[in-house]
ZABA-393060 format. One record per residue: residue number from 1; residue in three letters; y, z, x of N, C-alpha, C in turn. Coordinates in nm, 3 decimals. Example, Ala and Ser with C-alpha at 12.3 -4.5 7.8 and 13.67 -1.06 7.14 Angstrom:
BEGIN
R  vexdo  ketor       nY       nZ       nX      caY      caZ      caX       cY       cZ       cX
R      1    ALA   -0.569    0.780    1.319   -0.450    0.780    1.230   -0.330    0.780    1.320
R      2    SER   -0.225    0.708    1.285   -0.106    0.714    1.367    0.003    0.787    1.290
END
This chain:
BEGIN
R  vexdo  ketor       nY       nZ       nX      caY      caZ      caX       cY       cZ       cX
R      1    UNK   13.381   22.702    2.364   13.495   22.634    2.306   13.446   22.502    2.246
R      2    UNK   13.473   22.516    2.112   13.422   22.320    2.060   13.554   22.229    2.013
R      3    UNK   13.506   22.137    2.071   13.619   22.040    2.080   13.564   21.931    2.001
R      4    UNK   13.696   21.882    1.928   13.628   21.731    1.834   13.755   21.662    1.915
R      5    UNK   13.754   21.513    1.884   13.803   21.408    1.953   13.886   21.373    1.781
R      6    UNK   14.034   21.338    1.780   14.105   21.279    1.702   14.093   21.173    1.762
R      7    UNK   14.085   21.058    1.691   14.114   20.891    1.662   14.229   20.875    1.745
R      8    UNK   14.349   20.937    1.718   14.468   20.889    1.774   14.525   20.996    1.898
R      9    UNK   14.456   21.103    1.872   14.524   21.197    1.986   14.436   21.280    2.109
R     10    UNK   14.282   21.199    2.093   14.199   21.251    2.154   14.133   21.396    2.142
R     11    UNK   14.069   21.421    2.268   14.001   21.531    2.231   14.099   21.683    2.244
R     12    UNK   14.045   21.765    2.133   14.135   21.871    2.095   14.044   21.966    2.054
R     13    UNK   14.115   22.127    2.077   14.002   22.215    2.014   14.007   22.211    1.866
R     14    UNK   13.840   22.230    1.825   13.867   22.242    1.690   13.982   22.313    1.598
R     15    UNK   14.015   22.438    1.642   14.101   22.497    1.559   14.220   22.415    1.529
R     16    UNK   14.257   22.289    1.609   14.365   22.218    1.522   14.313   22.084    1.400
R     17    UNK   14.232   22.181    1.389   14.160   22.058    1.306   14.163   22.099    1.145
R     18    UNK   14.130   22.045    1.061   14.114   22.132    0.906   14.019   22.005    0.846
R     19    UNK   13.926   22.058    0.760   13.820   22.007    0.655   13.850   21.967    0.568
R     20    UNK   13.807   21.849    0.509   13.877   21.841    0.359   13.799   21.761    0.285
R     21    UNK   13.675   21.785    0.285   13.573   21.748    0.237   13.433   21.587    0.296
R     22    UNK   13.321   21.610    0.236   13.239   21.513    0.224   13.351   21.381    0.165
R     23    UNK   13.343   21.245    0.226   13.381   21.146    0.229   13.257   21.055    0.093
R     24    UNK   13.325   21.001   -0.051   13.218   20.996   -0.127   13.327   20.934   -0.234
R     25    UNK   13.262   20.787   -0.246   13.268   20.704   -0.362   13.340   20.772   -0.482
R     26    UNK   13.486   20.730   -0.508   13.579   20.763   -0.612   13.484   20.706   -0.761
R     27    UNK   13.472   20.769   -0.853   13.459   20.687   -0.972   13.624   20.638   -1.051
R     28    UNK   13.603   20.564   -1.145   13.703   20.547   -1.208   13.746   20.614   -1.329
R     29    UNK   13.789   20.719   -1.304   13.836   20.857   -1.401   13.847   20.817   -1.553
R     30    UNK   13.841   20.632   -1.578   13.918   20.621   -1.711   13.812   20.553   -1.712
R     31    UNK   13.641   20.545   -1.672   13.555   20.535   -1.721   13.433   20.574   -1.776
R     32    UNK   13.465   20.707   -1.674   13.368   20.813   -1.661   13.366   20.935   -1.784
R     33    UNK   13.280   20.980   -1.795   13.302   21.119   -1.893   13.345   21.258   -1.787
R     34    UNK   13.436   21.334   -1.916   13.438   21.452   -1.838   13.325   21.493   -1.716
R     35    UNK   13.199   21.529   -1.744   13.095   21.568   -1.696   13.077   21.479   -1.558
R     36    UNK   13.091   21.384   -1.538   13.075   21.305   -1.429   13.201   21.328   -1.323
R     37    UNK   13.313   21.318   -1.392   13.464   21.381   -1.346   13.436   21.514   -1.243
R     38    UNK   13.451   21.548   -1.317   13.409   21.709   -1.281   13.281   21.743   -1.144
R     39    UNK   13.165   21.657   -1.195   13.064   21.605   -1.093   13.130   21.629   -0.955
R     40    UNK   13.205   21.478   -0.962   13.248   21.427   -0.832   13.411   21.549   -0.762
R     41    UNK   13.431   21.577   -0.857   13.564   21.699   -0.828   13.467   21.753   -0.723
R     42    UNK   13.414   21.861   -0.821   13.352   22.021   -0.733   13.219   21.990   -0.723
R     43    UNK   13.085   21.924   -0.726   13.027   21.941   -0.658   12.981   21.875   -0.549
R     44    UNK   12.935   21.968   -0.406   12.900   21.860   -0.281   12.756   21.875   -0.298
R     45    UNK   12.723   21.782   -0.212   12.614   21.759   -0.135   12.590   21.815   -0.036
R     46    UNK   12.488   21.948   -0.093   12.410   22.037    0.018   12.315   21.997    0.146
R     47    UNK   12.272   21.921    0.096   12.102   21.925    0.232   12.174   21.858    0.353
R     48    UNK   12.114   21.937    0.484   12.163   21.933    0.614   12.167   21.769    0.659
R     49    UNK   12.206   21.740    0.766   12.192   21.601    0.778   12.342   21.520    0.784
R     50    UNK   12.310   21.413    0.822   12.435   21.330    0.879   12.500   21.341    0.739
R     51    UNK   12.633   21.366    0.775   12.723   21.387    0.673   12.888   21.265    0.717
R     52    UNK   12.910   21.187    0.649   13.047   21.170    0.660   13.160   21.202    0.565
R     53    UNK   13.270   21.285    0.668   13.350   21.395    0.620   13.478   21.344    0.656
R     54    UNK   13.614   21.403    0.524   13.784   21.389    0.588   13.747   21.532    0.649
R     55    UNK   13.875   21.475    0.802   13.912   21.570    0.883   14.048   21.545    0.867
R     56    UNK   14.158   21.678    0.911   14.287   21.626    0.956   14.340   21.647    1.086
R     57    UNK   14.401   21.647    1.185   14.433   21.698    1.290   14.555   21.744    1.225
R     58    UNK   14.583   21.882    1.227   14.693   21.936    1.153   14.820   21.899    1.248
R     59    UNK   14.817   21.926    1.360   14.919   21.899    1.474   14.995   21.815    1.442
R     60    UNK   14.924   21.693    1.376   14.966   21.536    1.366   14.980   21.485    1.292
R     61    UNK   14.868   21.554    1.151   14.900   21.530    1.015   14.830   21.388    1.061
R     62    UNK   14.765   21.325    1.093   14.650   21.268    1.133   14.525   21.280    1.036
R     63    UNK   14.452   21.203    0.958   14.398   21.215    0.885   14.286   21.098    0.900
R     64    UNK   14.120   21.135    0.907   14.004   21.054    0.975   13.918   21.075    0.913
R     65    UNK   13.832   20.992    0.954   13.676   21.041    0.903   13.574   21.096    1.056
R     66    UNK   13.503   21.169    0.990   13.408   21.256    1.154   13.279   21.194    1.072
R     67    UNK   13.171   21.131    1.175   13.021   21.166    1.121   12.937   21.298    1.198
R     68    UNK   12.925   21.344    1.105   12.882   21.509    1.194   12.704   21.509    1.143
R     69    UNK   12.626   21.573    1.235   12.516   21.603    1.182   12.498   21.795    1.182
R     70    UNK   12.506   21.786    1.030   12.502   21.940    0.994   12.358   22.002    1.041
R     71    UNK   12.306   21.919    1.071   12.146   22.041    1.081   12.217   22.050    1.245
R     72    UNK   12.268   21.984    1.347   12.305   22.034    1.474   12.450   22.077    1.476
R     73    UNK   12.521   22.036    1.416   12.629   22.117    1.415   12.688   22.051    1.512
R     74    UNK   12.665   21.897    1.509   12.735   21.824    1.633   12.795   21.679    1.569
R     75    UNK   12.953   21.675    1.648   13.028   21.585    1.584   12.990   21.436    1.664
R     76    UNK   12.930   21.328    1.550   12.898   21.202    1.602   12.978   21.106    1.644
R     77    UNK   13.082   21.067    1.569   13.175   21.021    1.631   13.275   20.998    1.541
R     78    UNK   13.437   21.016    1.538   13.518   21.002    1.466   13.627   20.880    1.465
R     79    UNK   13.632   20.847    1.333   13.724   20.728    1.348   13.866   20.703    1.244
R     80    UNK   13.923   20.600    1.247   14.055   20.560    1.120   13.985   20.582    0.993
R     81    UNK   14.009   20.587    0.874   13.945   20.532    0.777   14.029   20.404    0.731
R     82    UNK   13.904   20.304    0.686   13.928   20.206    0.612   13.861   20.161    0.488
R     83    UNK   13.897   20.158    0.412   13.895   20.201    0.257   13.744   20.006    0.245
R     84    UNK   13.789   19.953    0.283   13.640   19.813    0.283   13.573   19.866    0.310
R     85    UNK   13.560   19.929    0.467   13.415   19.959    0.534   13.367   20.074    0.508
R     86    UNK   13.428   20.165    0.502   13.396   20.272    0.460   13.275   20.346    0.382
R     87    UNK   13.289   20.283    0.292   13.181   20.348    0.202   13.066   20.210    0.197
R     88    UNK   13.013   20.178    0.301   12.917   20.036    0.317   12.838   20.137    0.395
END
């Protein structure tokens, strides 16, 4: 059974959880070219390794960031997001 820990509601089995992508620097749509647009839309970042990702806790509609390391497949630790620190 794998369990991740919500920010606000503690630890829970994964299945109430949902993915919603790699966590990654917005550009500014009304500066960028199509091609860069599009970039940051659909493509991720493959290679294994510490990744920071949105999670949601669906239950709660709860919405976080997880640092997970994909080569173990183990969740580092999850927190609020805050839009300053965040991407530092």
């Amino acid at each position: 059974m794998k369990i991740m820990t919500c920010p606000i509601n503690g630890p829970r089995l994964i299945s109430e959880f949902a993915y919603a992508g790699e966590l990654k620097e917005m550009p500014d749509p009304t500066q960028v070219s199509d091609e860069q647009w599009a970039d940051y839309v659909f493509n991720k970042n493959g290679p294994a390794g510490m990744k920071r990702e949105w999670w949601c806790h669906t239950a709660s509609g709860v919405w976080f960031i997880a640092e997970r390391d994909t080569t173990r497949d183990v969740v580092v630790r999850t927190y609020l997001y805050k839009a300053e620190v965040a991407l530092t």
